[in-house]
C-alpha positions as a Markdown table, in Angstrom:
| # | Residue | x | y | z |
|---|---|---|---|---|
| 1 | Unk | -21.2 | 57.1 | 19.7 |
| 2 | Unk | -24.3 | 58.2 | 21.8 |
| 3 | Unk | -22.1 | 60.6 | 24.3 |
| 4 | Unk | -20.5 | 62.1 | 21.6 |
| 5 | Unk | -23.8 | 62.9 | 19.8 |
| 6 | Unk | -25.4 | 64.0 | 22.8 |
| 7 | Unk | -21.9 | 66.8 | 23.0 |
| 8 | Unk | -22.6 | 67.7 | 20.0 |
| 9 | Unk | -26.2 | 68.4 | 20.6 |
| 10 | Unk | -25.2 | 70.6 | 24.0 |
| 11 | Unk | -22.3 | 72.2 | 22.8 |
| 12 | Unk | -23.5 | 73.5 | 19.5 |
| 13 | Unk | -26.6 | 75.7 | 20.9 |
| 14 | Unk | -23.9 | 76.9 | 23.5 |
| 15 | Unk | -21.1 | 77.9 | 20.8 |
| 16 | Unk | -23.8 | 79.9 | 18.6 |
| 17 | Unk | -25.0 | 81.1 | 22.1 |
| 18 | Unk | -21.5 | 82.6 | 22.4 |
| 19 | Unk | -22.1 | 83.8 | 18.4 |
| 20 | Unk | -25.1 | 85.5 | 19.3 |
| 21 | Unk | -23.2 | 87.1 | 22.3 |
| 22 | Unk | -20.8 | 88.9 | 20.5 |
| 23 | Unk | -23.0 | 89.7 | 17.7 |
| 24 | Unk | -25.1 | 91.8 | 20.1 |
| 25 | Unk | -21.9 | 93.6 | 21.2 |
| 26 | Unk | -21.2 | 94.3 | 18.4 |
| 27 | Unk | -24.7 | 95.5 | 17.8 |
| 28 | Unk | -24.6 | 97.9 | 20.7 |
| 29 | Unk | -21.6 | 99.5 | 20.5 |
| 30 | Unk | -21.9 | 100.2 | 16.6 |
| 31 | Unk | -25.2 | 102.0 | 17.6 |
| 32 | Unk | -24.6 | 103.0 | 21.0 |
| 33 | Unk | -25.6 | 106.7 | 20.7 |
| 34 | Unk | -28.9 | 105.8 | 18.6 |
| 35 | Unk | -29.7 | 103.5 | 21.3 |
| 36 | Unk | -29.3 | 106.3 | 24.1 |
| 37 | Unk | -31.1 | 108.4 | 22.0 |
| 38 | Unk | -34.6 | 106.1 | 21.6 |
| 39 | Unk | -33.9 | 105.3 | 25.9 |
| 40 | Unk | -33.0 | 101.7 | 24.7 |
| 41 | Unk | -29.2 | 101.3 | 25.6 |
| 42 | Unk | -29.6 | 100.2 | 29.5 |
| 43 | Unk | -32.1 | 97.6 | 28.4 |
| 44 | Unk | -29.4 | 96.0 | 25.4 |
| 45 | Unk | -27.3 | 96.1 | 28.2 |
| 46 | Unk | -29.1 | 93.9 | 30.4 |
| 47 | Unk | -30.4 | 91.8 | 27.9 |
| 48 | Unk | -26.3 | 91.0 | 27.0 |
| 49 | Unk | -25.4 | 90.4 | 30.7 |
| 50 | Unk | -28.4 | 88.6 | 31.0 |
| 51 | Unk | -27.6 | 86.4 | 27.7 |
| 52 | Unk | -23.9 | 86.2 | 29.0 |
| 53 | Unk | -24.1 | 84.6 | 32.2 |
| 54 | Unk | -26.8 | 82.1 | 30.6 |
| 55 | Unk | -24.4 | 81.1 | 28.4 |
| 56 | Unk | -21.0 | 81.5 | 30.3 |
| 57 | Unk | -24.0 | 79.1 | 33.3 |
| 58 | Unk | -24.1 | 76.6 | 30.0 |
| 59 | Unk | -20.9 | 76.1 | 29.4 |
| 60 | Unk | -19.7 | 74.9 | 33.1 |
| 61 | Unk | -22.9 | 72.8 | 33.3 |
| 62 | Unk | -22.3 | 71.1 | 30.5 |
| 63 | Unk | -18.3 | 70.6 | 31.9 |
| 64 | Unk | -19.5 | 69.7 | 34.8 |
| 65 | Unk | -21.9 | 66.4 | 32.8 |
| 66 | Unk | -18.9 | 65.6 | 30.9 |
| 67 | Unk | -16.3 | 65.7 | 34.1 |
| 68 | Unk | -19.3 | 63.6 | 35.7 |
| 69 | Unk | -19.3 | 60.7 | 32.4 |
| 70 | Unk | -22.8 | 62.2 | 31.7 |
| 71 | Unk | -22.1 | 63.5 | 28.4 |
């Protein structure tokens, strides 16, 4: 009972991480030309690559724990 609430504790943040992910898409490329206009469209950019490989980095840690018997 303990591993699986520990999953569940791990793998929730990291599924609305993935949520919040394509919700920014989304964000930028509804509003991509207002966002070139105010110089703000590089900096969305990075913050989604930035937010993508911390959550893509999530997801094969926490494989890797539950490969190991951690989780």
């Amino acid at each position: 009972m303990k591993n699986k609430t520990m999953r569940l504790g791990w793998i929730l943040p990291n599924v609305l991480m993935y949520f919040l992910l394509i919700g920014l898409l989304v964000f930028i490329s509804l509003n991509a030309e207002g966002l070139q206009e105010i110089n703000q469209f590089v900096i969305y950019i990075m913050l989604a690559l930035m937010l993508g490989l911390v959550t893509v980095g999530g997801s094969f840690r926490i494989r890797s724990w539950i490969k190991e018997g951690k989780l």
